[in-house]
N, C-alpha and C positions, 0 to 999 in steps of 0.2 A: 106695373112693370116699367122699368125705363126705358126709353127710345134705342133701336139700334142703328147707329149711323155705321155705313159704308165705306173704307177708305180707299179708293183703288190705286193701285201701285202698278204704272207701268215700268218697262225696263230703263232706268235712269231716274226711276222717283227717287228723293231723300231725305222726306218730309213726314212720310208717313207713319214714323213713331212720334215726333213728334205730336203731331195731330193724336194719336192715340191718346197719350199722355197725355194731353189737355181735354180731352170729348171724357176719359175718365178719372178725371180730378172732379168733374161737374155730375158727375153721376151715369153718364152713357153708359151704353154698350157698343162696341167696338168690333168689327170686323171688318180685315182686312180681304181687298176684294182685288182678287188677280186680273189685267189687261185682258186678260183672253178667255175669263170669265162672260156668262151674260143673262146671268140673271140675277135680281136683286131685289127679288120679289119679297124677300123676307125682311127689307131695311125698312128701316122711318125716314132715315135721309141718305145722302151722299155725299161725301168730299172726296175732291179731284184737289191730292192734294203738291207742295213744290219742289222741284228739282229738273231733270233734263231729260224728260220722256223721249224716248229710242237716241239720247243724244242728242238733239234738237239739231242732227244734221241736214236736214233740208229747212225749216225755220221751225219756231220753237210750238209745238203743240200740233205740226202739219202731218206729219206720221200718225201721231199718238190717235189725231181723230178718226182713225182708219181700223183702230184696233176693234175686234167683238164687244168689247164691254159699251164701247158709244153708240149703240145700236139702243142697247137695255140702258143707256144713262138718257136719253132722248124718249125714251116712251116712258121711265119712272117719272121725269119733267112734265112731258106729257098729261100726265093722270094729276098733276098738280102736285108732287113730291116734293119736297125742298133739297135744291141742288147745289154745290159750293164751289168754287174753282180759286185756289189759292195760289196768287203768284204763274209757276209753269200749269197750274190747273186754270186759270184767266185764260190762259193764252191756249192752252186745248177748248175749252168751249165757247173760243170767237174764232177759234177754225175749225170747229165743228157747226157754226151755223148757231148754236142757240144761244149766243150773244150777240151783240151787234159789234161794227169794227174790228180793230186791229190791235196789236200789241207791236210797236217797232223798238229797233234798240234807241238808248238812252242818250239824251241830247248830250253833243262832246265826246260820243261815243265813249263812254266812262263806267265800267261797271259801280254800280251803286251798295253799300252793305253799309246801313245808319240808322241811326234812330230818326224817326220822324212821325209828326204830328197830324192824323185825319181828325176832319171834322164831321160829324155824322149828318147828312144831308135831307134825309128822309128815313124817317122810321119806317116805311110802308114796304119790307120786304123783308123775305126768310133770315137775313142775319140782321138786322137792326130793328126788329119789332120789340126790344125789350134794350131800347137804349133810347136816352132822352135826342130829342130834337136840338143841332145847335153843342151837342159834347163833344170835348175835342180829349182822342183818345192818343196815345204815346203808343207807337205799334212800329217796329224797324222794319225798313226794307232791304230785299238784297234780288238783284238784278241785275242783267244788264241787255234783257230788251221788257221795261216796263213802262215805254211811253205810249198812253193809249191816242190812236188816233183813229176820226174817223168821219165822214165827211158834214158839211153844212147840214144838209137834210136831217140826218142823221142824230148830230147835236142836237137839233132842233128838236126832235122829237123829245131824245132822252131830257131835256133840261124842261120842255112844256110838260111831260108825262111826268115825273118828280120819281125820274128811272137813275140818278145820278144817287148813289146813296152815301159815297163817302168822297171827300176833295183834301188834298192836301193843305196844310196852312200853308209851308215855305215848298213848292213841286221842287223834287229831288232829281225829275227825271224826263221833263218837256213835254208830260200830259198833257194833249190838248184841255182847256177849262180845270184845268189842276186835278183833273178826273183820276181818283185811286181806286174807283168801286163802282160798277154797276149795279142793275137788274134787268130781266125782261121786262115785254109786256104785262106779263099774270105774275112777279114779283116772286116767282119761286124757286127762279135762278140767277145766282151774283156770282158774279168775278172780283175779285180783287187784289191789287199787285200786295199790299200789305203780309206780314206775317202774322197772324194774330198767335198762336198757337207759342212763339216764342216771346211773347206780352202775358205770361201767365204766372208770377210770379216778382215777388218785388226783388226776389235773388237778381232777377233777369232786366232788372231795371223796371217792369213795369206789368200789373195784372188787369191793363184794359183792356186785353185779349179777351178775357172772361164775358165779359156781354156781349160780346158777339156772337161765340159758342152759346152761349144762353139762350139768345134769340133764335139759334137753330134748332135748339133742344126744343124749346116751347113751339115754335113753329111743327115740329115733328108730331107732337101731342097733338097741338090744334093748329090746323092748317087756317093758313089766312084763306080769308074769301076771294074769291080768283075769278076770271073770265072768260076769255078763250085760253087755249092749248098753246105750247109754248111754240114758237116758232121756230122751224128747223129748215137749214139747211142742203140740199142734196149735190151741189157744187161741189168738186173736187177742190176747186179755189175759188172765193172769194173774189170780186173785183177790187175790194181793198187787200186782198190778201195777195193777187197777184200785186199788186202797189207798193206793197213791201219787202217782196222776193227779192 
């Protein structure tokens, strides 16, 4: 049986077919998973996928962490799931606590929508386990708070742990360390500002989208080997996240 990924749609998502479309071009199974839903007991994975959850009227992803389904998307993480966060999904699960840092707006304050170049950093997590070391994939972005930031410490960890898994070739948008893609600790949760999902297709300019998705798929099947439990959260805000209110 094929894997079934999760896609959850808060009020302001607008990604969420998209993602569809591409999880079943690849062979998925697909369902879409309501904000105020909370259980997700029957998925293989989850994508948190992009657009403006409740509006991103207090900052972008600060509401959305509040909703029922981030309760059930922190304990499928939890148990070692593979979890995705696309763009406005980056930015809900590093204010929901299971990323590290921040997502501010774009340096020049300039909203962002272009084609640009990652390079894949580390195969060693749920989206890039089935993508070579050192590939640089054509993946557009569209933004306009997608600059990660997040403190010394902090860096430090993610670039010693080999938790950085995708970097810009030319930053579009004053990422600290040209950073477009994380993971946790246990590599079974990534953020990242990129679109892959609109990279599936050479109509679209480009189908380096597809390994990524791939690497979720296969991940789903066979879970990487993992260590501790993902780290969560229980902060209303963040001390970087007050930082960038």
């Amino acid at each position: 049986m094929p894997p079934t990924v999760g896609v959850v749609v808060f009020p302001g998502t607008n990604c969420e077919y998209d993602v569809t479309v591409a999880l079943k071009s690849i062979g998925a199974d697909v369902e879409l998973v309501w904000h105020g839903d909370c259980d997700l007991d029957a998925l293989d994975a989850v994508v948190l996928p992009g657009g403006f959850a409740h509006g991103d009227y207090l900052r972008p992803g600060a509401i959305a962490r509040f909703s029922p389904i981030m309760d059930a998307v922190r304990e499928f993480a939890d148990r070692g799931s593979p979890v995705v966060g696309i763009c406005n999904g980056f930015q809900v699960l590093t204010e929901a606590g299971l990323l590290p840092g921040a997502l501010q707006k774009n340096k020049r304050l300039k909203f962002v929508c272009a084609p640009t170049t990652v390079k894949v950093c580390s195969t060693d997590s749920v989206l890039t386990c089935a993508a070579g070391s050192g590939r640089e994939l054509a993946i557009p972005v569209n933004h306009f708070s997608g600059s990660y930031v997040c403190d010394g410490a902090t860096l430090k960890e993610l670039q010693s742990e080999d938790r950085v898994v995708l970097r810009y070739v030319e930053n579009p948008n004053g990422s600290i360390d040209d950073i477009a893609g994380v993971c946790n600790e246990t590599r079974n949760v990534v953020g990242l500002m990129p679109h892959p999902e609109r990279a599936m297709s050479a109509l679209l300019g480009s189908c380096d989208g597809e390994v990524l998705f791939r690497s979720l798929l296969d991940a789903a099947v066979q879970p990487l080997k993992r260590g501790t439990p993902a780290r969560a959260s229980t902060d209303a805000l963040t001390p970087m996240s007050r930082q960038v209110l």
